[in-house]
C-alpha positions as CSV (number, residue, x, y, z in Angstrom):
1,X,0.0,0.0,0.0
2,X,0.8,3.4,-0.9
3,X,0.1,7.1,0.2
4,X,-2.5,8.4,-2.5
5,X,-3.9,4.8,-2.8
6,X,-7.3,3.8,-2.1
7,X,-9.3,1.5,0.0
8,X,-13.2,0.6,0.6
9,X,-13.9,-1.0,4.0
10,X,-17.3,-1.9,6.0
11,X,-18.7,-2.2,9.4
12,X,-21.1,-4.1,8.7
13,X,-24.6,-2.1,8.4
14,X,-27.4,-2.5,6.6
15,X,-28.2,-2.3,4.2
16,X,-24.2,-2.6,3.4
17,X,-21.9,0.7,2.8
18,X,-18.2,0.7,1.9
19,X,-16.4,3.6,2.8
20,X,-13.4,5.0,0.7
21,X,-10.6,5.5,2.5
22,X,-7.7,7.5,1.1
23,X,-4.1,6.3,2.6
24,X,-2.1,9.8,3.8
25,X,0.4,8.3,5.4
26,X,1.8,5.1,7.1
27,X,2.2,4.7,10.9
28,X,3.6,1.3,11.3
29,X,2.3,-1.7,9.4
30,X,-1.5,-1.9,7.7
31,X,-1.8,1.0,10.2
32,X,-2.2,4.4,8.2
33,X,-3.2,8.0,8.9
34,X,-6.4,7.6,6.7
35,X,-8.5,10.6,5.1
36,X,-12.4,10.4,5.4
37,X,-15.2,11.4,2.6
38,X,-16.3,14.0,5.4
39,X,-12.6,14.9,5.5
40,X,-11.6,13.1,8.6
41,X,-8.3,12.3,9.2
42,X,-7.5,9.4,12.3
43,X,-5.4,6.4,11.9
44,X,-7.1,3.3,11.1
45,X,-5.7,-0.6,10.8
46,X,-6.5,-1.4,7.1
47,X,-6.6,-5.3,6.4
48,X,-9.0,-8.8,6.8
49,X,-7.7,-8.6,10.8
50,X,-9.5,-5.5,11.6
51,X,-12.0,-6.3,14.1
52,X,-14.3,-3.3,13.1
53,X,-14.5,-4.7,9.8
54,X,-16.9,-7.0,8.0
55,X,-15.2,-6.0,4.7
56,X,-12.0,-4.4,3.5
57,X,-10.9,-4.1,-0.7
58,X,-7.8,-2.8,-1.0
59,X,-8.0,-0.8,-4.1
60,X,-4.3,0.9,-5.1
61,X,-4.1,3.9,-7.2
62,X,-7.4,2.6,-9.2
63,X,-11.1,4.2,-8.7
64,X,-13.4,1.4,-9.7
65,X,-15.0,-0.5,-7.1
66,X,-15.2,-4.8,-7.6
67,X,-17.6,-6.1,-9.5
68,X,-19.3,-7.5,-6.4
69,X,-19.9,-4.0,-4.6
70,X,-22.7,-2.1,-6.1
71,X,-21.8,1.4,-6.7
72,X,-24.7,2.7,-5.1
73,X,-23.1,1.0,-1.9
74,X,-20.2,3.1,-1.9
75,X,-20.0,6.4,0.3
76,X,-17.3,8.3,-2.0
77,X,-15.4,11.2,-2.2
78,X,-17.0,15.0,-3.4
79,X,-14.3,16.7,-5.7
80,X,-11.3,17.9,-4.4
81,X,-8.7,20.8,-6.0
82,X,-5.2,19.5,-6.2
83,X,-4.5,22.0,-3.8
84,X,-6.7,20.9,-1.0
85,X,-5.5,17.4,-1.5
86,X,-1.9,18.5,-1.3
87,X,-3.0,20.2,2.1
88,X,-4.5,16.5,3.4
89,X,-1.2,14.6,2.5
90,X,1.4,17.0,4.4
91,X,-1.3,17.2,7.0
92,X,-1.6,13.5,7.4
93,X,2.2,13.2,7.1
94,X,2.6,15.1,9.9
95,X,0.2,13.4,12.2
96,X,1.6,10.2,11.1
97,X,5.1,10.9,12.2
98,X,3.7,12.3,15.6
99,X,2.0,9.1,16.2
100,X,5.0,6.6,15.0
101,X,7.1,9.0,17.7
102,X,4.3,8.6,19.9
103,X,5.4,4.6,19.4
104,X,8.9,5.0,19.8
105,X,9.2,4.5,15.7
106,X,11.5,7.2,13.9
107,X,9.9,9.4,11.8
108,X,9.3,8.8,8.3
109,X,11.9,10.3,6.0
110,X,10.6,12.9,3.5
111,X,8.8,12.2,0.6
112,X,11.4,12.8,-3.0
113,X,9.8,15.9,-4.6
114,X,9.2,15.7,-8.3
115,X,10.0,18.5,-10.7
116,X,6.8,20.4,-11.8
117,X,7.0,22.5,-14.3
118,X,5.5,25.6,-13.9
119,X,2.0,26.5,-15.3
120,X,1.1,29.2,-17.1
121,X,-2.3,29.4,-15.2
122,X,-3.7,28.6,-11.5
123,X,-4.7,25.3,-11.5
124,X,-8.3,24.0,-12.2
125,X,-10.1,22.1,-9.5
126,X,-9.5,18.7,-10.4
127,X,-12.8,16.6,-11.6
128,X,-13.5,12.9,-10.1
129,X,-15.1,11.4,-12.7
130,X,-15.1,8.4,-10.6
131,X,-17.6,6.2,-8.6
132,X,-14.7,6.8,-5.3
133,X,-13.6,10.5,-5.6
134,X,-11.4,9.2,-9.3
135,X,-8.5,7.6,-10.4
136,X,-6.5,11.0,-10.2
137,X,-6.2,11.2,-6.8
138,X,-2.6,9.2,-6.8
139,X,-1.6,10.9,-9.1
140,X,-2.5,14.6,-7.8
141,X,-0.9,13.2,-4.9
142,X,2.4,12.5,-5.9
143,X,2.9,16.0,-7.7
144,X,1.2,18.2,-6.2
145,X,3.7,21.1,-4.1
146,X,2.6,20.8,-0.1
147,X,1.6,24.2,1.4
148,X,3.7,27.0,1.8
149,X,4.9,26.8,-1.8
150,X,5.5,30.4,-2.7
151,X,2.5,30.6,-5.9
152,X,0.1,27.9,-4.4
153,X,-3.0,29.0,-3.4
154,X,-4.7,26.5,-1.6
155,X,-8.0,25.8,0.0
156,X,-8.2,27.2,3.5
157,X,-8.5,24.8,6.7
158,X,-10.1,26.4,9.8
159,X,-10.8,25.5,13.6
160,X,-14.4,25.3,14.3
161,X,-16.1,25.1,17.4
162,X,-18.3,21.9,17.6
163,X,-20.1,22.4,20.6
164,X,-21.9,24.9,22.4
165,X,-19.2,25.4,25.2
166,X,-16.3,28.2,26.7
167,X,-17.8,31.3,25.4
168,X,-18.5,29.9,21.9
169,X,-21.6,28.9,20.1
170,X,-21.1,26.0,17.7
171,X,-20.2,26.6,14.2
172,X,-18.2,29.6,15.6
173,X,-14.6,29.5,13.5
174,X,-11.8,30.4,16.4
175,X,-9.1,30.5,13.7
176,X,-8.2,30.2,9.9
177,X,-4.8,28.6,8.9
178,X,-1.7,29.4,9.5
179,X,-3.2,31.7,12.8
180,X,-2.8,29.8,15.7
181,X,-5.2,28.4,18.1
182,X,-6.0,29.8,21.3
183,X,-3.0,29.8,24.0
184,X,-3.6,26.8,26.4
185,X,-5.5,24.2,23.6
186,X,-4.7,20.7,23.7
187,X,-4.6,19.0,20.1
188,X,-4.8,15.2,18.5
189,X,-5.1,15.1,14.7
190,X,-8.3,16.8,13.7
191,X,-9.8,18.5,16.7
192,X,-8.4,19.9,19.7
193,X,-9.9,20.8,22.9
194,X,-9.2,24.8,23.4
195,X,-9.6,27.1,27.2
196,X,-12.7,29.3,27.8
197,X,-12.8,32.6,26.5
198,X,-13.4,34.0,29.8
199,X,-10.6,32.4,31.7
200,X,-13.3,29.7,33.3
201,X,-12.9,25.8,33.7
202,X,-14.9,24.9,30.9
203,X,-13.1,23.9,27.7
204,X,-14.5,23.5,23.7
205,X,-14.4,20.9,21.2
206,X,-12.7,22.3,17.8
207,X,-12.1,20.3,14.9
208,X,-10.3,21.4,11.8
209,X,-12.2,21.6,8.6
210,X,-12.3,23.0,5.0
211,X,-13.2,26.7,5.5
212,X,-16.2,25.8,3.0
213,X,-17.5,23.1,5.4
214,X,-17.8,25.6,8.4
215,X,-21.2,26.6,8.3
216,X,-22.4,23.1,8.5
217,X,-21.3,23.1,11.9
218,X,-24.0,25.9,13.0
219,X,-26.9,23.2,11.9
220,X,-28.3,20.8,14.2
221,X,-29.9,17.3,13.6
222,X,-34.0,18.1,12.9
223,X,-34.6,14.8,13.5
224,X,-33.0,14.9,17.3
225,X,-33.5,16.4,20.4
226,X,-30.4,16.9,22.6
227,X,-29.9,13.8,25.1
228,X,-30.5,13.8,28.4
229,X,-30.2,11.6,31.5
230,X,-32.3,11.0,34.5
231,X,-30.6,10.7,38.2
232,X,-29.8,7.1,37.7
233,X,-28.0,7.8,34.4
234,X,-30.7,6.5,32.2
235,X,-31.5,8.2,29.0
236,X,-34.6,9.7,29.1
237,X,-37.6,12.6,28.0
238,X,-40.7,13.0,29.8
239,X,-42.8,13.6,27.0
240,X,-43.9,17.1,28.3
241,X,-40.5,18.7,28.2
242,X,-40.1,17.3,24.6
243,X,-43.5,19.4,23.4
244,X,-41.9,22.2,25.5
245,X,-38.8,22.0,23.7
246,X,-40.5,22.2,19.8
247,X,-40.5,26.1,18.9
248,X,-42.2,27.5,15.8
249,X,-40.7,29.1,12.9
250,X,-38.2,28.6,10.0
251,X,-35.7,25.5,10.9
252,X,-32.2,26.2,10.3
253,X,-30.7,25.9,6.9
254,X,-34.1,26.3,5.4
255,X,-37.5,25.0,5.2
256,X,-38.0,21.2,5.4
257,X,-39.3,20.6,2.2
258,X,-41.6,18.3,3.4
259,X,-45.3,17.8,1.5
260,X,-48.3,16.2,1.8
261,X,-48.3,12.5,0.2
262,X,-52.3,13.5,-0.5
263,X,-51.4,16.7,-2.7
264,X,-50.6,15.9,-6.1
């Protein structure tokens, strides 16, 4: 296996869904540093062995899936600019090489860059004609100049607050790459855990994501009312505080779009 490779693995629900897994970096083994459709990045044990899984393809630098796994089944990649991609393989190299020193494993020695020549125009965002995000992705990956390249302009990551906590609503962005977080934070991969704005004892979950992706954060599940638990730790909603809880007006992100089966 390769960085820029791909991979499909299951868990095992139903109906069945393979996930597409691009390989960032390797930590030690079939362990990689593993980048997520919803642009996740964790490290994950990719093989038959993993417990977690009920399936695993391992798919190389190739976008088509078996001819045994419907596409339809496959939870894929949106397009990506060569750019942002670039940004997700030095990220991931980086987190890799903290977790292998982590282990006690050297770090891995940097990648050889290839010679690009230059082009005479800003790069195109790069289509995935593919059923998995496309066959281009290995190849983006191997060429593509990491950030910081003087010329490169890439696609902007940024720390988001995911919860209401410390002074911050969720969906709230505390920082835009390169700025720093907040003095005091505590990171691991993808999200970090930063102080309260007003010197209190109450951190917030971050988690860095596309700057496109931030406003997603500020919507919460329609379908869900936040969970809570009685004195005896059970989960549980008396069914009057749940009618107290519904509020009219327009629901976040829009209108539901709902209609009557009846109307024609």
């Amino acid at each position: 296996m390769e960085p820029g490779h791909l991979a499909l693995v299951c868990y095992g629900e139903i109906p069945p869904v393979w996930h597409v897994r691009l390989l960032l970096s390797q930590v030690h083994e079939s362990e990689w540093l593993i980048l997520t459709p919803d642009w996740d990045r964790y490290c994950e044990r990719l093989d038959h062995l993993n417990p977690d899984f009920t399936g695993f393809e391992y798919l190389g630098a190739n976008d088509q899936p078996p001819a045994h796994i419907p596409a339809g089944q496959i939870y894929g990649f949106q397009d990506m600019s060569p750019q942002f991609l670039a940004q997700q393989m030095h990220a991931g190299r980086l987190e890799a090489n903290a977790e292998r020193v982590a282990r006690g494993f050297p770090p891995l020695a940097p990648p050889r860059q290839p010679h690009v020549a230059p082009a005479p125009a800003p790069p195109l965002p790069l289509a995935m004609p593919g059923v998995l995000g496309g066959a281009p992705i290995a190849a983006a990956a191997a060429v593509v100049a990491p950030p910081g390249v003087p010329g490169v302009v890439g696609v902007a990551d940024c720390w988001v607050a995911a919860e209401d906590a410390g002074g911050r609503r969720k969906g709230d962005i505390v920082c835009v790459d390169p700025a720093p977080l907040p003095a005091g934070y505590v990171s691991l991969g993808n999200k970090a855990l930063i102080p309260d704005v007003g010197g209190g004892s109450e951190g917030c979950l971050v988690v860095r994501v596309p700057q496109v992706e931030a406003p997603r954060y500020k919507l919460d599940d329609l379908r869900v009312l936040p969970v809570r638990f009685d004195l005896q730790g059970i989960r549980r909603r008396d069914f009057n505080d749940a009618v107290a809880a519904m509020v009219d007006g327009v629901p976040q992100g829009g209108a539901c779009n709902l209609m009557d089966p009846q109307l024609p």
